[in-house]
N, C-alpha and C positions, 0 to 999 in steps of 0.2 A: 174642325180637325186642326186647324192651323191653330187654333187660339188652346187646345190642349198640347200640342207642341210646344209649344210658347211657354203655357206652365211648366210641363218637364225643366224644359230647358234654364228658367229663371230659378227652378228649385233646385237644379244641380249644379247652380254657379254660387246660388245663395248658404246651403248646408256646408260646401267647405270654408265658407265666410263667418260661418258661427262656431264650427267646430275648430276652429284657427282659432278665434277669441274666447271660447271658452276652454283650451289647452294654457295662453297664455295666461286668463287669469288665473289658472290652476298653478302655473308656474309663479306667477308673484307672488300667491299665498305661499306657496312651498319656502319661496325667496325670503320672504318676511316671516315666517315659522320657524328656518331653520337659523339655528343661532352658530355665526359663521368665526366669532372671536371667544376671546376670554373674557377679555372686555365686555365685550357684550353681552355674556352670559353672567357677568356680576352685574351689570347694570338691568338685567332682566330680573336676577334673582333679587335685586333690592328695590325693584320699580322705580325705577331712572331710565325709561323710553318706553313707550308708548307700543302699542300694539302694532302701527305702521312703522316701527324701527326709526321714530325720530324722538331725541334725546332727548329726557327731561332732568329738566334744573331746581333747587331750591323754592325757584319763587312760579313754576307753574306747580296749578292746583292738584293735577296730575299723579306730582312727583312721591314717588314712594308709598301710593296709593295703596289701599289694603286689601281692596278686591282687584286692583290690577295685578299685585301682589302675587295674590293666590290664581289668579289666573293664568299668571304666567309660569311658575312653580309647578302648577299640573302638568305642564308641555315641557318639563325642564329634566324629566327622566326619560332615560331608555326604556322607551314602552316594549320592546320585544325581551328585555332583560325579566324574566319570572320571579327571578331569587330575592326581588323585596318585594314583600308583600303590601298589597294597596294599603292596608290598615297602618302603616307603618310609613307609608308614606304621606298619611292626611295628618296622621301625630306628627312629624316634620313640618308638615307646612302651617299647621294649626302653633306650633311651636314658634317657630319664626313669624309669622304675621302675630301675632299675641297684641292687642289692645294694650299699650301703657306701655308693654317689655319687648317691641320690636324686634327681632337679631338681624344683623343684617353682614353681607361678605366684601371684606377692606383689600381690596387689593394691596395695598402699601403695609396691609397688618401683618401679622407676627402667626406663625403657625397653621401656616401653607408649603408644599412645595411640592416642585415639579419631578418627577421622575421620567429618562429617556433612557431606551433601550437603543444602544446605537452598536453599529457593527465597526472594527477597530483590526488593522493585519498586526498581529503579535509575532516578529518577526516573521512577516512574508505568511502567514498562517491566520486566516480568518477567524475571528471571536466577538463572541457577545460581550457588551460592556455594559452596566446599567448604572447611570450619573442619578446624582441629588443635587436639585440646586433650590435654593433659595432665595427672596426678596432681601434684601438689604438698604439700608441709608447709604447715601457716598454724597459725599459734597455737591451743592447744588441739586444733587437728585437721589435716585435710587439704581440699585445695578440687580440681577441676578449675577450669584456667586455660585461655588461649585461648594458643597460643604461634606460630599461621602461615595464613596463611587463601589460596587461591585462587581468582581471578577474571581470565578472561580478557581482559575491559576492562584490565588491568594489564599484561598482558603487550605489548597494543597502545601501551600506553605509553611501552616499552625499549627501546633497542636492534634500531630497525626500520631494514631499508634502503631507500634508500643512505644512507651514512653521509656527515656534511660532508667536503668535502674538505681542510680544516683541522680535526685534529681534535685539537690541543693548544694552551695558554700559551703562546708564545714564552718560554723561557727569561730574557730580558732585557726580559720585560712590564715589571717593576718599575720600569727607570727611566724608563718614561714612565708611572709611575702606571696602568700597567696601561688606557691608553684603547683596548686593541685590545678590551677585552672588553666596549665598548658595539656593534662590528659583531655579535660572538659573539651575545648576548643581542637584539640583531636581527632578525640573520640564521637563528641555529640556536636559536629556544626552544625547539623539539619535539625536538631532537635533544641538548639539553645534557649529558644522561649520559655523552658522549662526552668531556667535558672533565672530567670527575670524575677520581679516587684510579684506578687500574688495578685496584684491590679491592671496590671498591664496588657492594655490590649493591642493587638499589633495595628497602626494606623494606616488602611488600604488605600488612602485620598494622596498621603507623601509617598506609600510604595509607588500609585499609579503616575506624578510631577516624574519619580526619578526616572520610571522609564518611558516617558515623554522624554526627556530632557537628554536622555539616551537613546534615544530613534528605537526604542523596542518594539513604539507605539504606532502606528499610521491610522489616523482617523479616515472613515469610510463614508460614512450616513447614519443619522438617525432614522429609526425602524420604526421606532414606536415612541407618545408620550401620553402622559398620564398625571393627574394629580392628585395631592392628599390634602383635605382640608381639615383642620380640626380647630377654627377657627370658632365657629358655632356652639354655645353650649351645652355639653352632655349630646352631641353630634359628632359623628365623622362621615366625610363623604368622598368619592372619587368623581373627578370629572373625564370624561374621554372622547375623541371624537368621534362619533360614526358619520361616514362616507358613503351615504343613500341618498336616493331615490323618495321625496314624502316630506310631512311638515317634520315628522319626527328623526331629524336629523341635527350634524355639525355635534358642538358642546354642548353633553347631555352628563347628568348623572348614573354613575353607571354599578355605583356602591354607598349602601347607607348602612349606617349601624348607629346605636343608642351608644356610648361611651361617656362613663361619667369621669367628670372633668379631673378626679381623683386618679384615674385608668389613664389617661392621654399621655402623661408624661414619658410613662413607660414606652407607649410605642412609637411615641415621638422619637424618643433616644435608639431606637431603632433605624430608623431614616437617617440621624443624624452620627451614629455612632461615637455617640459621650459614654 
C-alpha cells in the first residue's frame, strides 16, 4: 500500500515538471517563430538567420540559403488573412527563391515605405492623421523622412462643389492690370484653386509643417503602422504586425498582389503624392 502511495505521490510531483518544460518549450518555438522586428523579417525573407534566430553572414554556408529561404517565406504570412490565395502565394515564393534570379528585400533600397495612422488634437479636437515616410541617404548614414501625410480636413479644402462660375484669368486681365482679380479674391477665396496652373496639386505635407509650426497640431500616438513594398519585381506586398498568441505572429505579410513593374509607378505616386 505504502509503495502505491509513493507512486501516486512521485507521479504528481513529476507531471507538473513536464508539463512546465513542455509549456516552455512551446513558448521558445513561439519565441523563435515569431518575427519580432523589421529587420528581422528582411533578414528572414532573404535567408540571413537561421531557424534558431542566429544571424547569418556572407561567408556562413547557410546564408541566403534556397530552402531556408522557402522555408521561412511559408511562415512569413498572415495565415488567418484568407484574401491571398495559397496559389498565389507559392508563385511569390517560387518567384523570389528562382535558381540564377534570386529577389531579395534591401532595407536601405528605394521603393518602400512606412505608413502610420497616428492620433493628432487639431485645435483641442481629436483626429486621424495618416504620415508617409521613407528611407533615405543622409551623410554618414540613412534617416527615415516624412514625404506625404493625409488629413481629411484637407481634402475639405480642394476642390469642393460647386465650382465658381468663372473659373479662369481673362486672358487680356493684363491690360487692365489684372483689377478683375480683386472681384476673384472676393468673391471665390474658398474656391481659388480653381484659378491655379491646370497641374497644380495642393501640397498636404507643407499644409500639415505650417500648422505644426502654428500649434494647430498636438501630436498624440501612433495607432497603427504598416508598410508598402514594391521593391520586388512584378510584386507588391504589405507587412503589418499581429499581436498574438502562436508561431504565426509579430511581422507578417498581410497583402500580396501581382503588379507589373509598368503599373507601380502609378501607385507609387499615390503614397508619395508627385
Amino acid at each position: 500500500m505504502k509503495q502505491v502511495i509513493l507512486f501516486i505521490f512521485l507521479l504528481s510531483i513529476s507531471f507538473p515538471v513536464f508539463s512546465q518544460k513542455y509549456v516552455q518549450d512551446e513558448d521558445i518555438s513561439a519565441l523563435y517563430a515569431s518575427t519580432k522586428q523589421i529587420n528581422q523579417f528582411i533578414r528572414r525573407f532573404n535567408g540571413e538567420e537561421d531557424l534558431r534566430g542566429k544571424r547569418l553572414y556572407p561567408k556562413d554556408k547557410k546564408y541566403r540559403n534556397i530552402s531556408l529561404r522557402k522555408k521561412y517565406l511559408k511562415n512569413l504570412f498572415d495565415v488567418q488573412n484568407y484574401n491571398i490565395p495559397s496559389t498565389l502565394k507559392t508563385e511569390f515564393i517560387t518567384d523570389v527563391t528562382k535558381a540564377g534570379h534570386p529577389l531579395y528585400y534591401d532595407f536601405y533600397g528605394d521603393n518602400w515605405f512606412a505608413e502610420l495612422n497616428t492620433k493628432f488634437l487639431y485645435k483641442g479636437r481629436e483626429e486621424n492623421v495618416i504620415l508617409y515616410l521613407k528611407i533615405e541617404k543622409e551623410t554618414g548614414g540613412y534617416k527615415w523622412s516624412l514625404i506625404n501625410v493625409y488629413w481629411y480636413g484637407y481634402d475639405k479644402l480642394f476642390y469642393q462643389k460647386p465650382a465658381p462660375e468663372i473659373k479662369f484669368i481673362h486672358p487680356m486681365s493684363h491690360e487692365l492690370d489684372f483689377m478683375n482679380l480683386h472681384k476673384i479674391f472676393e468673391r471665390y477665396p474658398d474656391k481659388i484653386e480653381y484659378y491655379t496652373d491646370k497641374n497644380f496639386k495642393p501640397d498636404y505635407l507643407t499644409l500639415f509643417l505650417v500648422d505644426l509650426k502654428q500649434g494647430n497640431f498636438k501630436f498624440q500616438a501612433v495607432t497603427d503602422l504598416k508598410f508598402h513594398i514594391f521593391q520586388i519585381d512584378n510584386w507588391y506586398f504589405e507587412i503589418q504586425n499581429f499581436n498574438r498568441k502562436g508561431d504565426n505572429s509579430g511581422w507578417l505579410i498581410s497583402n500580396l498582389m501581382k503588379v507589373p513593374e509598368k503599373d507601380k509607378s502609378s501607385l507609387i505616386r499615390l503614397i508619395k503624392h508627385d
